[in-house]
C-alpha positions as CSV (number, residue, x, y, z in Angstrom):
1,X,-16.7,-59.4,6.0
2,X,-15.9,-63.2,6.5
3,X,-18.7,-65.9,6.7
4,X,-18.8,-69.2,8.1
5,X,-21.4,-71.8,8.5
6,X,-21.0,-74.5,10.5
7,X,-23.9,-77.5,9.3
8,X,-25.1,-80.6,11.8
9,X,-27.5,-82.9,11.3
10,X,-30.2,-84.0,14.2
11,X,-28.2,-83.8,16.9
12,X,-24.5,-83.1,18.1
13,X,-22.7,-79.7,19.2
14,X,-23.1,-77.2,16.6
15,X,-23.8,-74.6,18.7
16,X,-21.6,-74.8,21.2
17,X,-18.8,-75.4,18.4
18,X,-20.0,-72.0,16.5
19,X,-19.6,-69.8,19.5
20,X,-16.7,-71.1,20.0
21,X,-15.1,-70.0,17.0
22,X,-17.3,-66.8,17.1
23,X,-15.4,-66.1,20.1
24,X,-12.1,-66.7,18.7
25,X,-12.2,-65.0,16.0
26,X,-14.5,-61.7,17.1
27,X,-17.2,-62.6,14.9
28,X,-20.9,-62.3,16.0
29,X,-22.2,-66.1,16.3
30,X,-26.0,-66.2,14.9
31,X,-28.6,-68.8,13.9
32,X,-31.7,-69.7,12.8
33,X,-33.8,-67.4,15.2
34,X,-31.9,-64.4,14.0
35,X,-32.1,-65.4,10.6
36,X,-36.3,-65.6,10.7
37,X,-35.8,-62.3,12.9
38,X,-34.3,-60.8,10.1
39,X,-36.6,-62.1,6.9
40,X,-39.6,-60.7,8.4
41,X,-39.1,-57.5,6.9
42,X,-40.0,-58.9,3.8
43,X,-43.6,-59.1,4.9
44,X,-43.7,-63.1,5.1
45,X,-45.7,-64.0,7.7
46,X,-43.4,-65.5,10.9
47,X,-45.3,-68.5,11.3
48,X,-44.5,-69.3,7.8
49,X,-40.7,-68.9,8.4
50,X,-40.7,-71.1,11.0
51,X,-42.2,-73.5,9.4
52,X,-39.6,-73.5,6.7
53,X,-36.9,-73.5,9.3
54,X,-38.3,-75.7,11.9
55,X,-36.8,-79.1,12.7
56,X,-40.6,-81.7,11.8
57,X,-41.4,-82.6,8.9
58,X,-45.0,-81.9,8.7
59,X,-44.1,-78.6,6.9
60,X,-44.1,-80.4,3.6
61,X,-47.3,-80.6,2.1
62,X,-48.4,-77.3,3.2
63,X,-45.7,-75.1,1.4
64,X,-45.3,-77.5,-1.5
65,X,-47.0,-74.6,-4.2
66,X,-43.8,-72.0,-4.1
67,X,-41.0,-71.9,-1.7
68,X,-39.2,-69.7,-3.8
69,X,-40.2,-66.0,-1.7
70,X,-39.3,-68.3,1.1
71,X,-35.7,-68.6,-0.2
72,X,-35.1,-65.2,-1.2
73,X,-36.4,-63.3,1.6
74,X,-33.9,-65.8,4.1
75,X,-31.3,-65.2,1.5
76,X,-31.3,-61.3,1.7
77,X,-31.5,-61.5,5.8
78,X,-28.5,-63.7,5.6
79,X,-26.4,-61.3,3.4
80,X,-27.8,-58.2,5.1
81,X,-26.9,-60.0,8.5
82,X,-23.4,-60.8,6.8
83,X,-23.1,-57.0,5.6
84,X,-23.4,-55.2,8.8
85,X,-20.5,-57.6,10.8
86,X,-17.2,-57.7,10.2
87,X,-17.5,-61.7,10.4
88,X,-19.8,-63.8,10.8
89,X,-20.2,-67.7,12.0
90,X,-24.1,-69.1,11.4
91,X,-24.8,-72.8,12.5
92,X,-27.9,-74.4,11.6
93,X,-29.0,-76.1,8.2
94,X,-29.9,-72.9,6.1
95,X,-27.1,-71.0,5.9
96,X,-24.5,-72.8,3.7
97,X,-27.1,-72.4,0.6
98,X,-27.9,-68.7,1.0
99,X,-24.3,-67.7,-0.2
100,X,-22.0,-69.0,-3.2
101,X,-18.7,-70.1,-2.5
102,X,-17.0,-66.8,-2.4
103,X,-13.6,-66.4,-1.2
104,X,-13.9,-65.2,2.2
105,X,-16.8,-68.1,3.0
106,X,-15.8,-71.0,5.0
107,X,-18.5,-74.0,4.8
108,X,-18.4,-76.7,7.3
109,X,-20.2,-79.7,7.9
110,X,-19.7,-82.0,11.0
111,X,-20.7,-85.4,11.1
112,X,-20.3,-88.4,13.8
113,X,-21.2,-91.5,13.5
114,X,-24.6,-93.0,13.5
115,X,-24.7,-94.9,17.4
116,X,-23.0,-91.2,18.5
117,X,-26.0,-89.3,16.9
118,X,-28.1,-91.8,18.9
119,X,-26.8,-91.4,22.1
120,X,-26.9,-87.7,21.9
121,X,-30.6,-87.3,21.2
122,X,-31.6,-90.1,23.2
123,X,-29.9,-87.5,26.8
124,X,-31.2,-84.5,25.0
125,X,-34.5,-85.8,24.5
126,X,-34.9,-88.3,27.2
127,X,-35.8,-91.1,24.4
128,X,-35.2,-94.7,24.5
129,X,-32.6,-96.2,21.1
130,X,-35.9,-97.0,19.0
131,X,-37.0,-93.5,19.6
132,X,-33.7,-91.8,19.6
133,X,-33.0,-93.5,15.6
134,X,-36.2,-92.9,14.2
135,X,-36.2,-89.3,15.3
136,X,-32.3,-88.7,13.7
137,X,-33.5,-90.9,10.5
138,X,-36.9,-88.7,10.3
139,X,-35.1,-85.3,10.3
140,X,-32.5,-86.4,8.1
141,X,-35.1,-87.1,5.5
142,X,-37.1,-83.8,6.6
143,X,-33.8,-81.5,6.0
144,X,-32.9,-83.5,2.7
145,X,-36.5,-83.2,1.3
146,X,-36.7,-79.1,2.7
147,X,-33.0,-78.4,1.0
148,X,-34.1,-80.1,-2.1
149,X,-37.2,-77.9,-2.7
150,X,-35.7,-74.7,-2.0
151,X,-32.3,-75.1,-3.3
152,X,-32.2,-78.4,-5.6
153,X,-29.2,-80.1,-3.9
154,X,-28.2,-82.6,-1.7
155,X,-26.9,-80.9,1.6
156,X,-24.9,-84.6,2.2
157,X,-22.5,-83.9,-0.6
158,X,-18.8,-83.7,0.8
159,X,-18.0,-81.4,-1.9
160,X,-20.6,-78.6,-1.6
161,X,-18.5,-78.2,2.0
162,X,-14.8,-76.6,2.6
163,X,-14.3,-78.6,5.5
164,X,-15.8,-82.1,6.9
165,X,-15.3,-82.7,10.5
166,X,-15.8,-85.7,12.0
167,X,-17.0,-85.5,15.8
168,X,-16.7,-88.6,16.5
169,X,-13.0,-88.6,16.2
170,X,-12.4,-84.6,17.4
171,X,-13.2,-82.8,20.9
172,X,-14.9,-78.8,20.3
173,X,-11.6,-77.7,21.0
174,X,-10.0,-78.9,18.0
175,X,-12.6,-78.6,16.1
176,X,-12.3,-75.1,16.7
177,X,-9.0,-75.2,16.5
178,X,-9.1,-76.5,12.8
179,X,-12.0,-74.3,11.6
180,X,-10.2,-70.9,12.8
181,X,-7.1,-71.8,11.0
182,X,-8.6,-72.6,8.0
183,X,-10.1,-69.5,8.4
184,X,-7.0,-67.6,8.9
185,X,-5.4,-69.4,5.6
186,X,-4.8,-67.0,2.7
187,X,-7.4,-69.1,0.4
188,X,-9.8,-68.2,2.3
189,X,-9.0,-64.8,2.7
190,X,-11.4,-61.6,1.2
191,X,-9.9,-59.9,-1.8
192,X,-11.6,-56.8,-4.0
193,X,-12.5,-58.9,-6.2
194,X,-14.5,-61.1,-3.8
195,X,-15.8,-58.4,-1.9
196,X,-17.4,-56.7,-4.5
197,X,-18.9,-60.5,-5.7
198,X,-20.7,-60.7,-2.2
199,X,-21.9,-56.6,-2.6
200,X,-23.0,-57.4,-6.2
201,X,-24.7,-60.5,-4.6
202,X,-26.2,-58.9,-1.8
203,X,-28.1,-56.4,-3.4
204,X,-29.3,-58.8,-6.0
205,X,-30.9,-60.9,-3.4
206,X,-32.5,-58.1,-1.9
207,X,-34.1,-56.8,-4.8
208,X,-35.3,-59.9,-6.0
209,X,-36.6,-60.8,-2.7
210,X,-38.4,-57.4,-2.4
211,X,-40.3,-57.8,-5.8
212,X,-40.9,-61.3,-5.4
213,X,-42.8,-60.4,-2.0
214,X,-44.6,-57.7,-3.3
215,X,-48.1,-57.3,-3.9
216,X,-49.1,-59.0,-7.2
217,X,-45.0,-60.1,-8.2
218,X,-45.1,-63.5,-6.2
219,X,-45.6,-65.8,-9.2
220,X,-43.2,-63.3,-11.4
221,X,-40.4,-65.4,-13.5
222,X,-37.4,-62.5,-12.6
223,X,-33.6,-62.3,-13.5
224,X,-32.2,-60.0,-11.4
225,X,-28.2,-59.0,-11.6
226,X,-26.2,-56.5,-9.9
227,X,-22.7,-54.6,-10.6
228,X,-21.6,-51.7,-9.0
229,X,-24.9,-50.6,-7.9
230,X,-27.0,-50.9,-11.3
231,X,-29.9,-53.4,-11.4
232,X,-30.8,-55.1,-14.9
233,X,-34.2,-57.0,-14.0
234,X,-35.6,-59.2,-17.4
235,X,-38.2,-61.5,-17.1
236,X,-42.1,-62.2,-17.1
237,X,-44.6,-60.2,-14.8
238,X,-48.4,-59.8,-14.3
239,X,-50.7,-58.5,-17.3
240,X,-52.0,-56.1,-14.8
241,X,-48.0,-55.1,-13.7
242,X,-46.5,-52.2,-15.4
243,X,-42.5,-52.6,-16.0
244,X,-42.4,-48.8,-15.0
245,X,-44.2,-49.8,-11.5
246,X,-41.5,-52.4,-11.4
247,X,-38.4,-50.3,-11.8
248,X,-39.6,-47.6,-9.4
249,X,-39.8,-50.3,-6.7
250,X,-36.4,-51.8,-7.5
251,X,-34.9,-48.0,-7.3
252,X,-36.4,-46.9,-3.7
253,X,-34.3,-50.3,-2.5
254,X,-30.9,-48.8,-0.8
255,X,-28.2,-49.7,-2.6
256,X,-29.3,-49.7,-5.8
257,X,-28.3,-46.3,-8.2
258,X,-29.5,-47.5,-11.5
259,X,-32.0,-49.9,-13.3
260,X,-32.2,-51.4,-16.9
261,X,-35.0,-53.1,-17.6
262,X,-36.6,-56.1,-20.1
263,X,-39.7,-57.3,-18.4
264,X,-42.6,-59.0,-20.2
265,X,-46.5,-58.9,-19.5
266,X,-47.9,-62.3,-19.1
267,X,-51.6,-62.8,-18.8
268,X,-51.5,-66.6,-17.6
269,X,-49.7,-65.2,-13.7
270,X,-52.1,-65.6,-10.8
271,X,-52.2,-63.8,-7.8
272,X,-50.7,-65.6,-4.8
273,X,-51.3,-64.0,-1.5
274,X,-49.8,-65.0,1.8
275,X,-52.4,-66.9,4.0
């Protein structure tokens, strides 16, 4: 498989530029809708995903306790997505932090400049120039506080991208142009190696995301790893949590045809229910 995200801030072409390139290159194009779609089989509630995904900013004070079930369950739709398509191209602001830099993963963020950004909003959302620049500034902050909190970085770094693509100087077309033969260039190709890194990955992410939204596991401290299909979980869990209880549940997960265990009983671990 072969994964690209393609990153924009509050306003520009993403969307337009990631079908593009989907088209191009016969991958399936998806984006945050698909991505929610997908995480609710972790048992989060949807309005909650949306709230994590969705553009405002008034998200912030209510999910400040624990974003990290959040996290996990979008990070094991993305790879499952990922998994079950030869390639695929994601635009929105998630999906360049649910997966490392593997090989075969392409990151790209476009950017324009500032008046551009203006202009764009202010015909897409019939705004006047006041309007237009407080509503880019606000979601900028909004997307740099929500990154922050579930991931601890800076999505504005250059380097934590493959490719930076200014659109204020490039049409889609070669835009698309650039980003399919980058794509097509033998660093960026999938090796073994790197397959077997995004498997390994994979199934890690939806283990962990599976015990962390489990009954009484929310507040667990967990380690997972995967190799080759065995599961070594260590960590702290519940008082009232059996390790036993805890492996069975990791070894009904597909995938996963082995588990080691070093898990811990800590009496101070609340109960956190979804609400």
């Amino acid at each position: 498989m072969a994964i690209i995200t393609i990153y924009q801030g509050a306003s520009g072409s993403g969307e337009e530029l990631a079908q593009a390139v989907a088209q191009s290159l016969g991958y399936s194009c998806i984006g945050r809708e698909v991505l929610v779609e997908a995480s609710l089989r972790y048992g989060i509630p949807q309005a909650q995903l949306n709230e994590i995904t969705e553009k405002e900013p008034n998200w912030w004070q209510r999910f400040l306790q624990d974003l990290n079930p959040y996290r996990l369950a979008l990070q094991a739709a993305f790879c499952e997505i990922a998994e079950v398509n030869t390639g695929i191209v994601y635009h929105g602001h998630l999906g360049h932090e649910l997966v490392p830099h593997f090989k075969h993963v392409v990151k790209v963020l476009l950017t324009a400049p500032m008046e551009m950004r203006i202009q764009q909003i202010r015909e897409r959302r019939k705004l006047n120039e006041t309007g237009a620049r407080r509503y880019v500034e606000e979601v900028d902050k909004a997307r740099t506080r929500r990154l922050m909190a579930l991931f601890g970085v800076d999505w504005s770094v250059p380097s934590r991208y493959d490719l930076v693509v200014n659109m204020g100087r490039m049409s889609i077309t070669a835009a698309k142009q650039l980003i399919v033969e980058t794509a097509h260039l033998p660093d960026y190709q999938a090796t073994p190696a790197s397959k077997q890194a995004f498997v390994d990955f994979a199934l890690a992410a939806r283990v962990h995301a599976v015990l962390v939204t489990s009954a009484g596991l929310p507040r667990s401290r967990l380690d997972i790893k995967a190799a080759g299909g065995k599961i070594a979980v260590s960590g702290t869990i519940p008082n009232w949590v059996s390790e036993h209880s805890v492996v069975a549940k990791i070894k009904q997960i597909p995938g996963v045809n082995g588990v080691t265990a070093n898990l811990v009983n800590s009496p101070d671990m609340g109960v956190s229910e979804w609400s």
